[in-house]
C-alpha positions in Angstrom: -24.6 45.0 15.8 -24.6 48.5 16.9 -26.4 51.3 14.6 -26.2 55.5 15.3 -29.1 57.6 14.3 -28.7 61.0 13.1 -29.5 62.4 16.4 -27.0 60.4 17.8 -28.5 57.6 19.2 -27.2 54.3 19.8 -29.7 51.5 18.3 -28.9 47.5 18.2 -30.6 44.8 16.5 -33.1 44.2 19.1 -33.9 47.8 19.5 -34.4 47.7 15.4 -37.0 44.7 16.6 -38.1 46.5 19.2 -39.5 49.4 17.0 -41.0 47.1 14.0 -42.9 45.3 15.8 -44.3 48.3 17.4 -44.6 49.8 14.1 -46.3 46.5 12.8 -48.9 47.1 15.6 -49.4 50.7 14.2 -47.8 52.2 17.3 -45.2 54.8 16.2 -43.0 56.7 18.7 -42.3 60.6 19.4 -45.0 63.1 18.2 -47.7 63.1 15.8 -46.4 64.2 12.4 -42.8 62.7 13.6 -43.1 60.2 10.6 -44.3 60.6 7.2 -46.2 57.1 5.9 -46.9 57.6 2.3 -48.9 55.2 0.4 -47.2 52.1 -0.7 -45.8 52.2 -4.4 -46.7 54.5 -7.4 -50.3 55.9 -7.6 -52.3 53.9 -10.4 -52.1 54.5 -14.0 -56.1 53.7 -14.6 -58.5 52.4 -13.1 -58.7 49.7 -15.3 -56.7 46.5 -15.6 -53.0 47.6 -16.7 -51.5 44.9 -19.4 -47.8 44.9 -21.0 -47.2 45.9 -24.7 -44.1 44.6 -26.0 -42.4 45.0 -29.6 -39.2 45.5 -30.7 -37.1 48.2 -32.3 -33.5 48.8 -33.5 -31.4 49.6 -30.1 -30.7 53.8 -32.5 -34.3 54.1 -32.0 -34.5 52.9 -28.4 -31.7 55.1 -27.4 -33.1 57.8 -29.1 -36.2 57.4 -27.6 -34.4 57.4 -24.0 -32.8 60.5 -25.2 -36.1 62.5 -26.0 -37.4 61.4 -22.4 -34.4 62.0 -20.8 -34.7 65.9 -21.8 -38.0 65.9 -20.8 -37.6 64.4 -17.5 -39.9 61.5 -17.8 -39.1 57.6 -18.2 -39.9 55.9 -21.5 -42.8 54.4 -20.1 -44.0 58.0 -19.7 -43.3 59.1 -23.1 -44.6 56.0 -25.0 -48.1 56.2 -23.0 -48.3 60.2 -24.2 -47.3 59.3 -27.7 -49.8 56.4 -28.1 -53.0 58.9 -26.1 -52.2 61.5 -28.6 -51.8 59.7 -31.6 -55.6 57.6 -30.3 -57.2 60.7 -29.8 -56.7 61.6 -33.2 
């Protein structure tokens, strides 16, 4: 199979193979700065061991839940882990 870049350029499957293995050796073409590796996944929550809380509420609640954090721009996640620090610092 035959891929185009943006720039135009014509890459197959083995030129696709060509370039991870390179990369898998740490070897990464053009100029320094070309690529931007950011750390793999989301930066850590704590630096202690992370464990799931589950329960369960009616789905009005849920969705109004997703609501709130959806105006706020965060995920649930986000907005339960605020609501549970302030209410256990107080």
């Amino acid at each position: 199979m035959k891929y185009t870049t943006k720039s135009g350029r014509t890459l197959t499957d083995d030129d696709i193979e060509a370039l991870a293995r390179a990369a898998e050796r740490g070897d990464f073409p053009g100029e320094p700065g070309a690529f931007v590796v950011g750390p793999p996944g989301r930066p850590r929550l704590s630096e202690e061991e992370l464990v799931t809380v589950a329960f369960k509420v009616p789905r009005s609640r849920r969705d109004a839940l997703d609501r709130r954090a959806q105006a706020r721009g965060e995920t649930r996640s986000q907005l339960l882990r605020e609501i549970l620090e302030r209410e256990l610092a107080s």
